[in-house]
C-alpha beads as a LAMMPS data file, in Angstrom:
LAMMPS data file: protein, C-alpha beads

335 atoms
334 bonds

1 atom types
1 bond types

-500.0 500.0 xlo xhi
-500.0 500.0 ylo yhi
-500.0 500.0 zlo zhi

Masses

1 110.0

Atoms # bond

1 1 1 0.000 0.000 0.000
2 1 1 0.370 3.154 0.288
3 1 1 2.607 2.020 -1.816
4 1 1 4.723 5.028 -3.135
5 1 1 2.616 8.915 -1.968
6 1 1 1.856 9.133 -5.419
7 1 1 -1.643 7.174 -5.525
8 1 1 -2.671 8.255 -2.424
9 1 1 -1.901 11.613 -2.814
10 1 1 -4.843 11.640 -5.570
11 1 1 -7.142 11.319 -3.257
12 1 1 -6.399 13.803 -1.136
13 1 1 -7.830 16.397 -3.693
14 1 1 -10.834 14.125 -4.112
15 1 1 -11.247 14.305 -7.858
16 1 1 -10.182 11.467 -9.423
17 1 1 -11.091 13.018 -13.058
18 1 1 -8.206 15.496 -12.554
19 1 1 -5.867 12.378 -11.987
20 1 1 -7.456 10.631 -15.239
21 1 1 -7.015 14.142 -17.304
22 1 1 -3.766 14.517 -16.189
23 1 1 -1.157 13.708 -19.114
24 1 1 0.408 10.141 -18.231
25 1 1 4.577 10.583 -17.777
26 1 1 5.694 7.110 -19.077
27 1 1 8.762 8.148 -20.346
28 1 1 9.621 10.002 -16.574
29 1 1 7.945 7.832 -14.394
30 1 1 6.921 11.194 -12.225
31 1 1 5.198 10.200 -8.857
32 1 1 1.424 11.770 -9.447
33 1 1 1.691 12.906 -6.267
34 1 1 4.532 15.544 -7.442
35 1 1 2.285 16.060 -10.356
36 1 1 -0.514 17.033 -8.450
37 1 1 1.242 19.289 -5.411
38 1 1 2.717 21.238 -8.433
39 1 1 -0.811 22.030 -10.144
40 1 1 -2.043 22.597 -6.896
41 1 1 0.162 25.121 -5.702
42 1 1 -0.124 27.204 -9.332
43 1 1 -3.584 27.020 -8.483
44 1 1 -3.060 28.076 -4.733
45 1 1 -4.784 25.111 -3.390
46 1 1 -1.983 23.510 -1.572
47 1 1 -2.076 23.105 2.340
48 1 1 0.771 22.421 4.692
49 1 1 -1.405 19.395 6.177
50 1 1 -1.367 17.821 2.759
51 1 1 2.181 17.822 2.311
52 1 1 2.845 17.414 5.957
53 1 1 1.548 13.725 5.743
54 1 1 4.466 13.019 3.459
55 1 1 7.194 14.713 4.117
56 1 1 8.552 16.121 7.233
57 1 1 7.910 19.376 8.587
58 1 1 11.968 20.242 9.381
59 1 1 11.189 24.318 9.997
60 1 1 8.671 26.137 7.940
61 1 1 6.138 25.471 5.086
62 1 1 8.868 27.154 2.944
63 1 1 11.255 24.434 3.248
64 1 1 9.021 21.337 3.569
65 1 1 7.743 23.407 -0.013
66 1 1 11.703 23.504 -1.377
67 1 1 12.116 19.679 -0.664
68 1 1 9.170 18.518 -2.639
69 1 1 9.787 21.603 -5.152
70 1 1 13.263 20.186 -5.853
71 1 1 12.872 16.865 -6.022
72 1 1 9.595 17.819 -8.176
73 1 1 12.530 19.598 -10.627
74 1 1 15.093 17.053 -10.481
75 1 1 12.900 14.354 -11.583
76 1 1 11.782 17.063 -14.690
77 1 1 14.699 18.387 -15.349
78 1 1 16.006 17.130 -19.429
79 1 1 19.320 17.035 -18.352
80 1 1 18.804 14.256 -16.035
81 1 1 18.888 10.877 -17.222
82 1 1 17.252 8.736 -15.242
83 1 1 14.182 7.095 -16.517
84 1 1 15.132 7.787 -20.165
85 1 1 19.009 6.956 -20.767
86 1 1 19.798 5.166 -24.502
87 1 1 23.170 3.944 -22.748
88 1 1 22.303 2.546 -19.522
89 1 1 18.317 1.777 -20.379
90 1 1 17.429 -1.705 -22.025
91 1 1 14.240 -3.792 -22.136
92 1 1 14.345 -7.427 -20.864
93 1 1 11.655 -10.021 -22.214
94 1 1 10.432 -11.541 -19.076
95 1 1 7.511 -13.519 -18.238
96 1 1 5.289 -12.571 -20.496
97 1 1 6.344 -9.189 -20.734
98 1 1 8.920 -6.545 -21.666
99 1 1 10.876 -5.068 -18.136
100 1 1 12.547 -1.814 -18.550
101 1 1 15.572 -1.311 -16.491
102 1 1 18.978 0.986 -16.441
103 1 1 21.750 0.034 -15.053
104 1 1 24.419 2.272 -13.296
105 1 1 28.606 2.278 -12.169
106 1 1 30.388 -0.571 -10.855
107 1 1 30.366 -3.248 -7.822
108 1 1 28.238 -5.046 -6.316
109 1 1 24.854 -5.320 -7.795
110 1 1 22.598 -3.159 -5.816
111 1 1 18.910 -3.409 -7.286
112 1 1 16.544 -0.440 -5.895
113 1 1 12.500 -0.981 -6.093
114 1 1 10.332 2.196 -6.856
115 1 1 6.987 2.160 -4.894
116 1 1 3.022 2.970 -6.514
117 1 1 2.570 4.693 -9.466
118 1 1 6.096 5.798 -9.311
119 1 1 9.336 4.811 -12.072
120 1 1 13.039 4.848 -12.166
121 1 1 13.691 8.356 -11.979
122 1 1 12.566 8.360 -8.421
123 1 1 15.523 7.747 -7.164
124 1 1 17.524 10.750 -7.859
125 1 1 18.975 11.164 -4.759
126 1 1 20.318 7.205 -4.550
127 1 1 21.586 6.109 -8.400
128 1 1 24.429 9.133 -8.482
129 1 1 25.519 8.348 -4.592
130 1 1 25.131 4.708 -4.937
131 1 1 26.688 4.343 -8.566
132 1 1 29.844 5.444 -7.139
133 1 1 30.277 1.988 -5.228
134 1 1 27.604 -0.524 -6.636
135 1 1 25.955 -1.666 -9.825
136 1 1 23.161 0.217 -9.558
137 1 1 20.179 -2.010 -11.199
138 1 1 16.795 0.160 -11.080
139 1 1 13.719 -0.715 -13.251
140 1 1 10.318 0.495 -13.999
141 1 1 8.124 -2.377 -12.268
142 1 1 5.517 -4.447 -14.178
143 1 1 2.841 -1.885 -15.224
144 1 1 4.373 0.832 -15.121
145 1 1 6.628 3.346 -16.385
146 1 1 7.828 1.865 -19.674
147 1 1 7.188 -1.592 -18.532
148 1 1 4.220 -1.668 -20.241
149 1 1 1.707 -4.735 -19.083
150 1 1 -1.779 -4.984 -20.666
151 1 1 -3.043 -8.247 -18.346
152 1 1 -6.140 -8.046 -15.866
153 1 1 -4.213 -9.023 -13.235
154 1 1 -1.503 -7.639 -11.168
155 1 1 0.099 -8.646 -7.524
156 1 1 2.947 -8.230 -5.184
157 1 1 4.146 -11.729 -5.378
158 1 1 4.032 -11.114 -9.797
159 1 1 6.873 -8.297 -8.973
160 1 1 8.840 -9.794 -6.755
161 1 1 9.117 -12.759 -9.232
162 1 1 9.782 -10.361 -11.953
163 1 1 12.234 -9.170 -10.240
164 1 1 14.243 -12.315 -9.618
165 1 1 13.584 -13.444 -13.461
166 1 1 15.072 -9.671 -14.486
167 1 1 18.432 -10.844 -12.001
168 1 1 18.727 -13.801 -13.873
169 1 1 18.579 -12.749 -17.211
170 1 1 21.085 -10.098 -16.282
171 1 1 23.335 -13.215 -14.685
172 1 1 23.288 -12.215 -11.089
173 1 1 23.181 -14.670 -8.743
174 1 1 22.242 -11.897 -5.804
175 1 1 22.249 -8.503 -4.513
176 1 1 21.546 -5.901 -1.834
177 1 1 17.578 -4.473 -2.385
178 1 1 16.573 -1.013 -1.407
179 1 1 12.451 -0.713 -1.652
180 1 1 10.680 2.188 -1.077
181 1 1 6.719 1.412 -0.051
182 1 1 5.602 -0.855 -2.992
183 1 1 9.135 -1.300 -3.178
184 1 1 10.066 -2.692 -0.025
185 1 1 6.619 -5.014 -0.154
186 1 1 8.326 -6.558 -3.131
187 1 1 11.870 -6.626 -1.506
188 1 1 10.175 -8.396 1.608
189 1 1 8.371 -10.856 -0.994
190 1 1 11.470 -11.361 -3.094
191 1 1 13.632 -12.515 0.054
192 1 1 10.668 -14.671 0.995
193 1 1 10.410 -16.321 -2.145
194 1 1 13.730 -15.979 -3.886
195 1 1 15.704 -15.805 -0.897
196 1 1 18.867 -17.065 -3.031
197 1 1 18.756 -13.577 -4.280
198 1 1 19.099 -11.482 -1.476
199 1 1 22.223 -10.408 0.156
200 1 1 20.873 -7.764 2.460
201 1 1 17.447 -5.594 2.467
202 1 1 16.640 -2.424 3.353
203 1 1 12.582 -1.297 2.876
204 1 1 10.909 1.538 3.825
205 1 1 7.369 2.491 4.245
206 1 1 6.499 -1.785 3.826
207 1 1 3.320 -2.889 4.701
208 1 1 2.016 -6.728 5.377
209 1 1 -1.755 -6.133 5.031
210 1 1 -4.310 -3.340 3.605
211 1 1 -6.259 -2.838 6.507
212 1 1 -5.977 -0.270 9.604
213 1 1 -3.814 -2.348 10.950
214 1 1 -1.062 -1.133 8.910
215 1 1 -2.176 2.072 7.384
216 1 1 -4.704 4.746 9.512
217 1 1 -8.356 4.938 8.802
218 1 1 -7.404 8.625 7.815
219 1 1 -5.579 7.537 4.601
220 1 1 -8.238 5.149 3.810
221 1 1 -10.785 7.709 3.998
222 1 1 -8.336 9.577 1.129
223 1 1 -8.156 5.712 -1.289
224 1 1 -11.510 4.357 -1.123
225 1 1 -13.631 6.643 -2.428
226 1 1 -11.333 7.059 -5.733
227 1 1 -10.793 3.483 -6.307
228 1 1 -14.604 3.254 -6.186
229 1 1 -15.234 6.411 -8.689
230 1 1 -12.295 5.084 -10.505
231 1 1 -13.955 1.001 -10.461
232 1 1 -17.774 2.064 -11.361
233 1 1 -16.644 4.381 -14.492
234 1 1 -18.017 2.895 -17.725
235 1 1 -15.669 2.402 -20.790
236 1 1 -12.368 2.483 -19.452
237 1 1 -9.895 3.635 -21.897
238 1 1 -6.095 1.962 -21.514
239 1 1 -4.749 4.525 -18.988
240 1 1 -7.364 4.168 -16.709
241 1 1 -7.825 0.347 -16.508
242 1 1 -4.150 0.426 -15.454
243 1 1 -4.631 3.010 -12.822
244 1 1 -7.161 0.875 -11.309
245 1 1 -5.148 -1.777 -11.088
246 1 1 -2.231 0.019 -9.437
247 1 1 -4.953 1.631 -6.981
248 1 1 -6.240 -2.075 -6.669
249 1 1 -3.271 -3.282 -5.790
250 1 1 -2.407 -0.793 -2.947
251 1 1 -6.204 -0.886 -1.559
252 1 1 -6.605 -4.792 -1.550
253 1 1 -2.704 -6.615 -1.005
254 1 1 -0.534 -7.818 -0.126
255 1 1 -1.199 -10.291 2.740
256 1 1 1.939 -11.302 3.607
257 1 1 1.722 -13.904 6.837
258 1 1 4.385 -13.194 9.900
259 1 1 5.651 -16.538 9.677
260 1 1 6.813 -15.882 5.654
261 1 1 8.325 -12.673 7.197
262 1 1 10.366 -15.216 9.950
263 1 1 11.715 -17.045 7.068
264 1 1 13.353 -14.481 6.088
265 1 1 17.176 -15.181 6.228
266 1 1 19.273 -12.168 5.318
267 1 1 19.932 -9.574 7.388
268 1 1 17.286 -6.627 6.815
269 1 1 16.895 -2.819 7.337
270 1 1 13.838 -2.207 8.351
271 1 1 12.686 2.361 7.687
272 1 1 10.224 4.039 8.476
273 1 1 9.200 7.523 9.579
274 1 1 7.608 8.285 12.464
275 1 1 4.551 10.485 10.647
276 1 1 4.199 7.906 8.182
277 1 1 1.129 6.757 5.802
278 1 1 2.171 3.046 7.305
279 1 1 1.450 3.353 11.296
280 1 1 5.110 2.916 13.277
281 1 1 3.588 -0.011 15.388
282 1 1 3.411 -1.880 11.989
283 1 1 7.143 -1.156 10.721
284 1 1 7.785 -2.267 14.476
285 1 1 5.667 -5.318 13.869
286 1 1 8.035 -6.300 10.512
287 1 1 11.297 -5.640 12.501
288 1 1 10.195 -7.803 15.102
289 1 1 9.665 -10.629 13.318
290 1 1 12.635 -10.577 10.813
291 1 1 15.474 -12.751 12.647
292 1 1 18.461 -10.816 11.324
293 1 1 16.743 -7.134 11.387
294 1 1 17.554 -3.289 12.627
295 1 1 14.937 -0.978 12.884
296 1 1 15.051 2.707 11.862
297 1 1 12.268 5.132 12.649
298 1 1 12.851 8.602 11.157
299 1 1 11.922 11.450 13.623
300 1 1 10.021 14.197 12.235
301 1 1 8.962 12.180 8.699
302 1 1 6.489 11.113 6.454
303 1 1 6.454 8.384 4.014
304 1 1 8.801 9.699 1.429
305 1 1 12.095 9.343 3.702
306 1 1 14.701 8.764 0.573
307 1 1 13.492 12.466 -0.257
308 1 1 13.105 14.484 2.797
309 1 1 15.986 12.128 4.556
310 1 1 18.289 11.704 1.206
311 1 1 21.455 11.832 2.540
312 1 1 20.760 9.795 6.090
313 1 1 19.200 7.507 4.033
314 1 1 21.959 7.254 1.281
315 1 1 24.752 7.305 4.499
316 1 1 23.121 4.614 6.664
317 1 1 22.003 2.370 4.219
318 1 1 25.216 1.969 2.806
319 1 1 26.940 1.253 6.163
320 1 1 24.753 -0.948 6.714
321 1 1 25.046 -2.755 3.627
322 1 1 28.893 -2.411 3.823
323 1 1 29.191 -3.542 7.377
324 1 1 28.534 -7.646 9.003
325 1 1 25.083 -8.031 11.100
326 1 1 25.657 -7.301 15.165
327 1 1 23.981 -9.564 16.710
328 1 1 22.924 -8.611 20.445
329 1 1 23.571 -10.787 23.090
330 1 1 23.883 -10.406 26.892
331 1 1 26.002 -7.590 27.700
332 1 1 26.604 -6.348 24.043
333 1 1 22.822 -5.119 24.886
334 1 1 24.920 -2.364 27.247
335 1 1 26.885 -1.091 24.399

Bonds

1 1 1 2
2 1 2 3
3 1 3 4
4 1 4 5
5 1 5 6
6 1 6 7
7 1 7 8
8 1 8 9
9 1 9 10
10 1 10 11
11 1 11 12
12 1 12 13
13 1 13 14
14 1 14 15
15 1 15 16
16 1 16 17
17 1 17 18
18 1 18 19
19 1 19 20
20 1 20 21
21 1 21 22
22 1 22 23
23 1 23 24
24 1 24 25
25 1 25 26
26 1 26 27
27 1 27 28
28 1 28 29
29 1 29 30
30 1 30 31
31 1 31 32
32 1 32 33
33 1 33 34
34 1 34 35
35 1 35 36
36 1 36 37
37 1 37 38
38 1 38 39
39 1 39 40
40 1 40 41
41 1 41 42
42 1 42 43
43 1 43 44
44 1 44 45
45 1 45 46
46 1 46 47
47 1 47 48
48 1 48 49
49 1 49 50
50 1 50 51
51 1 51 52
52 1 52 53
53 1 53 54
54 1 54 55
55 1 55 56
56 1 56 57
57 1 57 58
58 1 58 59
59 1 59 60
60 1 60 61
61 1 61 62
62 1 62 63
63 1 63 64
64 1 64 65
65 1 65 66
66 1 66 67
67 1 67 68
68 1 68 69
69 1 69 70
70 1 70 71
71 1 71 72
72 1 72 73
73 1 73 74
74 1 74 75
75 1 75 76
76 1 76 77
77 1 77 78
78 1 78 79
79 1 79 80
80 1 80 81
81 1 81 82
82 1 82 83
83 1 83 84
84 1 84 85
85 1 85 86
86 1 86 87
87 1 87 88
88 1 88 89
89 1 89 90
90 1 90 91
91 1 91 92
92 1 92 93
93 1 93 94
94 1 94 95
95 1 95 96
96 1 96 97
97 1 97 98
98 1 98 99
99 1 99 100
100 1 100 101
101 1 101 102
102 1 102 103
103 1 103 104
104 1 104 105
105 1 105 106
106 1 106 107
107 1 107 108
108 1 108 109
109 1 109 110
110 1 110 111
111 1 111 112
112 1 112 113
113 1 113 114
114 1 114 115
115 1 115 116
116 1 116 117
117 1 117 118
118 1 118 119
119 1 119 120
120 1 120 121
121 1 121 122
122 1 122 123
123 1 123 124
124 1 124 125
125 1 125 126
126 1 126 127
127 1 127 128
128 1 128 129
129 1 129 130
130 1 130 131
131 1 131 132
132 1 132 133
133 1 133 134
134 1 134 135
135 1 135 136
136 1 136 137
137 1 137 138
138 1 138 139
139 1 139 140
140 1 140 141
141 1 141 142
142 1 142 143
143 1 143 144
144 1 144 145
145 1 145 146
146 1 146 147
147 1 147 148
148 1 148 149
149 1 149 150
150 1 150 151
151 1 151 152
152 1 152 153
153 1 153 154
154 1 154 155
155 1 155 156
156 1 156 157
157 1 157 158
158 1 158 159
159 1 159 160
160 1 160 161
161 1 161 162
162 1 162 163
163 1 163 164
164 1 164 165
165 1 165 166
166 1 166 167
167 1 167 168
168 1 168 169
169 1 169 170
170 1 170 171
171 1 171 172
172 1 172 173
173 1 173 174
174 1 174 175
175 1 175 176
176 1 176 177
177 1 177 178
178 1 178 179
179 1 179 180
180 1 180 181
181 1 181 182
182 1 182 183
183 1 183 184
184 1 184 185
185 1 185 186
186 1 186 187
187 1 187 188
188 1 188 189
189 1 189 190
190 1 190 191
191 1 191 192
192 1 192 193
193 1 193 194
194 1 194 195
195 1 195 196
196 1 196 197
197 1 197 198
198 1 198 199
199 1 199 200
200 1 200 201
201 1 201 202
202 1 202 203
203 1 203 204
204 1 204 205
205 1 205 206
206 1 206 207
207 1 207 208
208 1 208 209
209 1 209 210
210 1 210 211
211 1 211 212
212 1 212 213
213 1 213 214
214 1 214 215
215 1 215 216
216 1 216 217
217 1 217 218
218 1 218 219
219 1 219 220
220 1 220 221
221 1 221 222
222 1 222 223
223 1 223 224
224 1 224 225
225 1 225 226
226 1 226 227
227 1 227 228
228 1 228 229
229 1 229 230
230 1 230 231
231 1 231 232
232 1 232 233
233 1 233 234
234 1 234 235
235 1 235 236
236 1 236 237
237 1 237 238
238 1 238 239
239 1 239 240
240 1 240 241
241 1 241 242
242 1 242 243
243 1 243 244
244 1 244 245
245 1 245 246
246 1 246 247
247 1 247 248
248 1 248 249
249 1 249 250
250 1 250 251
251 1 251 252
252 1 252 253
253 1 253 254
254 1 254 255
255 1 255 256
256 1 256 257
257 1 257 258
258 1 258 259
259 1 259 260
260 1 260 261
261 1 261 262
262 1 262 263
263 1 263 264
264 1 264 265
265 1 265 266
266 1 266 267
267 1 267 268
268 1 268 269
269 1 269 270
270 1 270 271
271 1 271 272
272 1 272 273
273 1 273 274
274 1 274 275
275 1 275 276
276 1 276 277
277 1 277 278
278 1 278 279
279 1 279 280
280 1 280 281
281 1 281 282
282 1 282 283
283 1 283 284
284 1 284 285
285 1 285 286
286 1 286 287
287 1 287 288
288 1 288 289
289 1 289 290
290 1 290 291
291 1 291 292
292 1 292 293
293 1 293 294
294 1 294 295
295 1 295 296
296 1 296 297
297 1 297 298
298 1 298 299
299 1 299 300
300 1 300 301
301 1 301 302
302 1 302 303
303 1 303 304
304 1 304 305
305 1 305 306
306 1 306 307
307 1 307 308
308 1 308 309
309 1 309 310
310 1 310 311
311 1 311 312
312 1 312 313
313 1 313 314
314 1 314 315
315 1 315 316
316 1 316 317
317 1 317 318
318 1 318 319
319 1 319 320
320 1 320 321
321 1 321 322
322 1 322 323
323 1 323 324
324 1 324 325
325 1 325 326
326 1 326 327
327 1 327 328
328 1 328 329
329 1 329 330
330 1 330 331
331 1 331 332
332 1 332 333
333 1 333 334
334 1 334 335
């Protein structure tokens, strides 16, 4: 769920006919939520509650409004090539479909995993500081972006196997996984079910379940109604029957048991912020039951923490990716 702030986001303007109007980026993979904050501010409509479920309020309006504003440019700007790069960008036949991924630098594979309604060039804050060090291995997921996927159906458990089929076409035998929301839902999945493929984990902003459990009856309030204006409209056209089922998908999965999430073997980052769209008692519940696990919970932040957090994020995901699980054990608890 609440998988990446773009879907959601929609719905916190209630009109899901502006969302449907709206001009479809497939070639940047723009988060709709960034879409919509930047017609809503030309239009004046913006409120520092709406942003402030997102993103953290560090001082002012002004510079929670310069965070999103900049990432907002960064991911527009032409001179960026993320999302659309002839060198690093190739398409991968993969079950049943075509998977378009770029690949950046050197090192170890390092395979990042964009949330909802989101694409490549969401990560414009990890691919230059990670490229420096890692193979950086970033894809559009199935459905969207330029991985274009006409079925009915789409799932959790689909993307995480996509995922491992992309990794072995591309010869790699593993590799750390950084998921963001949707993201980390399919890095949990893919060390559940492909746990040859893992070598460490970071997620942030996961969910298990699509209930109030995980995610506040406020932000449900925000979904529901859209995915039902969005589900009764007659004569779909293309772009709409795959927004529903990205909105289906983050309204009614994943369902991911605790004692899948106990099988999980490699050692795991667990993120989240403390404001977040997923409640902190459910990023508490994952940590908990992941046997090799650390747990992270951003003061001060919404959902988008790679954005509002970038270079914490970038700076403590890396050590812990570069450094060997502590394991806590009588008196190491002191220290």
């Amino acid at each position: 769920m609440v998988a990446g702030v773009d879907l959601v986001s929609v719905t916190l303007f209630n009109n899901v006919s502006l969302f449907l109007k709206m001009p479809w980026s497939e070639n940047h993979g723009i988060f709709l939520f960034h879409t919509l904050l930047q017609i809503a501010a030309m239009k004046k409509y913006i409120s520092l509650f709406t942003i402030s479920l997102f993103f953290v309020t560090i001082a002012s309006a002004q510079d929670v409004r310069k965070i999103s504003d900049d990432f907002q440019r960064l991911m527009n700007d032409p001179k960026s090539p993320y999302g659309k790069n002839k060198v690093a960008g190739k398409y991968y036949d993969i079950r049943g479909f075509k998977m378009y991924c770029e690949v950046y630098g050197t090192g170890k594979p390092l395979l990042i995993i964009h949330g909802n309604g989101g694409s490549i060039n969401n990560f414009v804050y990890q691919i230059p500081y990670f490229s420096k060090k890692y193979k950086v291995i970033v894809a559009d997921n199935r459905a969207h972006g330029k991985s274009t996927d006409k079925g009915d159906s789409l799932s959790y458990e689909m993307m995480a196997d996509d995922y491992a089929a992309l990794l072995d076409t591309m010869k790699i035998d593993s590799a750390y996984v950084i998921g963001w929301s949707d993201g980390g839902i399919n890095g949990l999945l893919l060390s559940i079910r492909h746990p040859e493929k893992v070598k460490k984990l970071a997620v942030t902003g996961a969910n298990l379940v699509p209930d109030t459990t995980a995610v506040p009856q406020l932000i449900w309030d925000m979904v529901l109604p859209a995915l039902t204006e969005l589900k009764n409209k007659p004569d779909k056209n293309e772009q709409e029957k795959n927004a529903l089922k990205l909105y289906r998908l983050l309204a009614e999965q994943p369902h991911i048991p605790l004692t899948d999430l106990q099988t999980i073997a490699c050692p795991t980052l667990v993120i989240g912020g403390d404001h977040d769209v997923i409640k902190e008692e459910h990023t508490m519940l994952i940590y908990k039951n992941i046997p090799k696990s650390y747990l992270w919970i951003l003061p001060g932040s919404g959902h988008s923490t790679p954005v509002v957090y970038k270079d914490d994020f970038n700076k403590v995901v890396d050590r812990f990716f570069s450094t060997s699980y502590r394991t806590f054990d009588g008196e190491g608890r002191f220290f």
